[in-house]
C-alpha positions as CSV (number, residue, x, y, z in Angstrom):
1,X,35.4,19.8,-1.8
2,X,37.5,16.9,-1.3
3,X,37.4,13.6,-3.5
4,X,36.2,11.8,-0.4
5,X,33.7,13.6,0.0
6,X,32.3,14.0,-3.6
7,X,32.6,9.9,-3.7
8,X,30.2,9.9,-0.4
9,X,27.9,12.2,-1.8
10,X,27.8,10.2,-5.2
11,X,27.3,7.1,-3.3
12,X,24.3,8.6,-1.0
13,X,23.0,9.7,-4.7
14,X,22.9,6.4,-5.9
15,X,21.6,4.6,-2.6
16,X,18.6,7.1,-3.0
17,X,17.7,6.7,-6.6
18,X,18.2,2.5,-5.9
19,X,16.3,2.5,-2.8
20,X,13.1,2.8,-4.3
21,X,13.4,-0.4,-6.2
22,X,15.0,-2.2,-3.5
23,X,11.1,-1.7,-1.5
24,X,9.6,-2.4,-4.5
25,X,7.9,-6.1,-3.8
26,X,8.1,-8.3,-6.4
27,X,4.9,-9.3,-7.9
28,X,3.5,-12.5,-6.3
29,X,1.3,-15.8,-7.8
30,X,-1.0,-14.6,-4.7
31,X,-1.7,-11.0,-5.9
32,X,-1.9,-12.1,-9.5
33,X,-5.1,-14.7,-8.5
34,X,-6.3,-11.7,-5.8
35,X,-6.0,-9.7,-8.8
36,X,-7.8,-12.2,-11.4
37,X,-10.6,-12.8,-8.7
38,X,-11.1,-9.3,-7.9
39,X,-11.5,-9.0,-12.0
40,X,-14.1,-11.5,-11.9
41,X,-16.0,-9.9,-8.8
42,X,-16.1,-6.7,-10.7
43,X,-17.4,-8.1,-13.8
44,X,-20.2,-10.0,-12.0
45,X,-21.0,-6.7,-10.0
46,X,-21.6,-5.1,-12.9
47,X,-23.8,-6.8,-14.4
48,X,-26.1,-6.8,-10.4
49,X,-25.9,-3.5,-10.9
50,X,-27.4,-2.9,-14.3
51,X,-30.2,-5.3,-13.6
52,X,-31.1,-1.9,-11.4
53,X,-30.3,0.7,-13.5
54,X,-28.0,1.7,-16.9
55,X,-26.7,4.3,-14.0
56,X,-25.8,1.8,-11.4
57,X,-23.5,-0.6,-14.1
58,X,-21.9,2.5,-15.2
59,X,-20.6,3.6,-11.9
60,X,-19.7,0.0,-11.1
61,X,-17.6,-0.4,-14.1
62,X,-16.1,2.9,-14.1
63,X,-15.1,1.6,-10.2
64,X,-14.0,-1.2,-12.1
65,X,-11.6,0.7,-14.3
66,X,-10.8,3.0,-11.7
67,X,-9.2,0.7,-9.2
68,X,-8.1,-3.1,-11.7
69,X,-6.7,-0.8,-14.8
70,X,-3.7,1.3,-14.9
71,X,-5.3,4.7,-17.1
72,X,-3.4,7.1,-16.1
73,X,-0.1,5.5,-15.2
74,X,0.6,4.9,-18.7
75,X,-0.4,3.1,-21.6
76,X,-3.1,0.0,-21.4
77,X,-3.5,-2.5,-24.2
78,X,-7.3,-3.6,-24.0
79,X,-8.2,-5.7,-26.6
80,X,-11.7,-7.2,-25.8
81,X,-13.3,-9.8,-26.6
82,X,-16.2,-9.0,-28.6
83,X,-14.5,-5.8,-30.4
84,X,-14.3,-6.3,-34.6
85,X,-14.2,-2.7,-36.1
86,X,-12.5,-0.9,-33.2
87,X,-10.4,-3.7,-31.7
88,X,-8.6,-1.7,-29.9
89,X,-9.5,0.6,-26.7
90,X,-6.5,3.3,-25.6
91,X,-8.8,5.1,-23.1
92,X,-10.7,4.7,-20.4
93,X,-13.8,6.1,-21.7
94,X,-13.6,3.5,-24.5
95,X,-13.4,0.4,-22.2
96,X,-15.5,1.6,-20.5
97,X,-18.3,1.7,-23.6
98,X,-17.4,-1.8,-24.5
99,X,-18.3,-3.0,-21.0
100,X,-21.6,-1.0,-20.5
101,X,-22.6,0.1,-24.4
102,X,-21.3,3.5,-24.2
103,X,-20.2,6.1,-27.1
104,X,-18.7,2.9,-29.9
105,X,-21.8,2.0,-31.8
106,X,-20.5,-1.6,-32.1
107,X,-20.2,-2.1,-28.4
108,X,-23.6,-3.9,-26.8
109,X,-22.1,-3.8,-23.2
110,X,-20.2,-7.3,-22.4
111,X,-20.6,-6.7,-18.6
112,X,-24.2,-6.3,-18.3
113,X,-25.0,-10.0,-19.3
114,X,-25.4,-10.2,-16.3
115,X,-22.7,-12.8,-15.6
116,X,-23.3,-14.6,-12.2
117,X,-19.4,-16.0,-11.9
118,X,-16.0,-15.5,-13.9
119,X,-13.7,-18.2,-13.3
120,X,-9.8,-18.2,-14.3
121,X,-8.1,-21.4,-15.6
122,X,-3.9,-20.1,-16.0
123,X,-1.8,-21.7,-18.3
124,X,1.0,-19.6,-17.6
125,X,2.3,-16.9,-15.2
126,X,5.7,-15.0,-15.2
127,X,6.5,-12.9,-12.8
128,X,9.1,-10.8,-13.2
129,X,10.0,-8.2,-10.6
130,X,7.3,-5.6,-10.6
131,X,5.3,-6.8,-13.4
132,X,3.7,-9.7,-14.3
133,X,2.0,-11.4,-17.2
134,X,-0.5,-14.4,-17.3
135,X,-2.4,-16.5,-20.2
136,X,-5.3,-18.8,-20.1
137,X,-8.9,-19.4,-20.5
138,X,-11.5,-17.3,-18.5
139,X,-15.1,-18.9,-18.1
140,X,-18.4,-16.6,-17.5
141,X,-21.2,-18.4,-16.2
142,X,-24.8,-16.5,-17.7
143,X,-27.5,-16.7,-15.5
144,X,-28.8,-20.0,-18.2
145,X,-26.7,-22.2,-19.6
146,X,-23.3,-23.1,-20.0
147,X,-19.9,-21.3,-19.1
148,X,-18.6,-19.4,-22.4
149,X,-14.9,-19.8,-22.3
150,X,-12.7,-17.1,-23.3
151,X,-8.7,-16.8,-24.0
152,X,-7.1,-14.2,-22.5
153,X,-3.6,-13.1,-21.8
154,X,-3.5,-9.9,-18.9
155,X,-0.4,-7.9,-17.7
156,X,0.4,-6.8,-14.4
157,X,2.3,-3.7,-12.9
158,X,2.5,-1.7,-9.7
159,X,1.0,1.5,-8.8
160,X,2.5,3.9,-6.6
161,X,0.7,2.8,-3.8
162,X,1.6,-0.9,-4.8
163,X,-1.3,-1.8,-5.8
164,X,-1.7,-4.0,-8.9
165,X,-3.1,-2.8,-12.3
166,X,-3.9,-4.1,-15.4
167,X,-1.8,-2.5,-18.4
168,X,-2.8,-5.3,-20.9
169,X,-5.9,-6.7,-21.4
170,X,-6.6,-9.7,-24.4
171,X,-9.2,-11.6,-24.8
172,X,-10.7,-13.4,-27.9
173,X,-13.4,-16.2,-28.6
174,X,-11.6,-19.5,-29.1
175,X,-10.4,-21.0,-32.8
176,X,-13.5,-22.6,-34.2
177,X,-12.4,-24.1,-37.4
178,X,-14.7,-24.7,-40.4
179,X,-14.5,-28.0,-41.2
């Protein structure tokens, strides 16, 4: 084999391992507030759902989970809201108890509210290549009374299909101080 010919194939090797990331979109401000609204459809749905049965919210939040989170890409950071003694949820199983009051004994299902709107304020977004992280406040309308607002700080990355999913997930209950 002649050294011309190994440096072609070594180039070809590298153009194929780069090409990959080369068609790999970077993340956009659009799909991050598709993303966020699609979040906010999915936690409203959930709760329609369980006002007809405990079965129906399941399935709509595992939907949820199935097609916003990334659980079986790699790890997810999900710490929720309303979480004290186990603060934080490494599966999919255990978000999906906190949303729907599953197998955590602490968990009282946060989706089933029912919420009728989930609206996202950003502070921040940065968007870097294929991933993307964003921090705010979140606001979930109950069916009476005021929004609750809620801090929250998600990250973005692609699935294969290019697709966004959520690999972190924070959200706590604003700072009230005592005095």
């Amino acid at each position: 084999m002649s050294f011309r010919s190994v440096l072609s194939a070594l180039a070809g090797l590298l153009l194929m391992l780069h090409i990959p990331a080369a068609f790999a979109a970077p993340i956009t401000e659009a799909e991050v507030l598709a993303a966020e609204k699609a979040w906010g459809d999915g936690i409203v749905a959930i709760g329609k759902a369980s006002m007809r049965s405990h079965r129906a919210a399941v399935k709509a939040a595992a939907h949820h989970l199935d097609t916003l989170y990334g659980y079986g890409l790699g790890p997810v950071l999900f710490k929720p809201t309303k979480a004290a003694e186990d603060q934080f949820r490494e599966t999919r199983d255990q978000a999906l108890s906190y949303f729907v009051k599953g197998s955590n004994p602490e968990d009282h299902g946060f989706a089933l509210a029912p919420w009728t709107n989930v609206r996202f304020e950003n502070h921040a977004m940065v968007l870097k290549d294929d991933e993307a992280l964003v921090m705010g406040n979140y606001y979930f309308t109950p069916l009476k009374g005021d929004p609750v607002k809620v801090e929250y700080t998600f990250g973005y990355t692609r699935d294969a299909k290019g697709n966004l999913r959520i690999n972190l997930h924070h959200s706590s209950l604003p700072y009230q101080p005592s005095h």
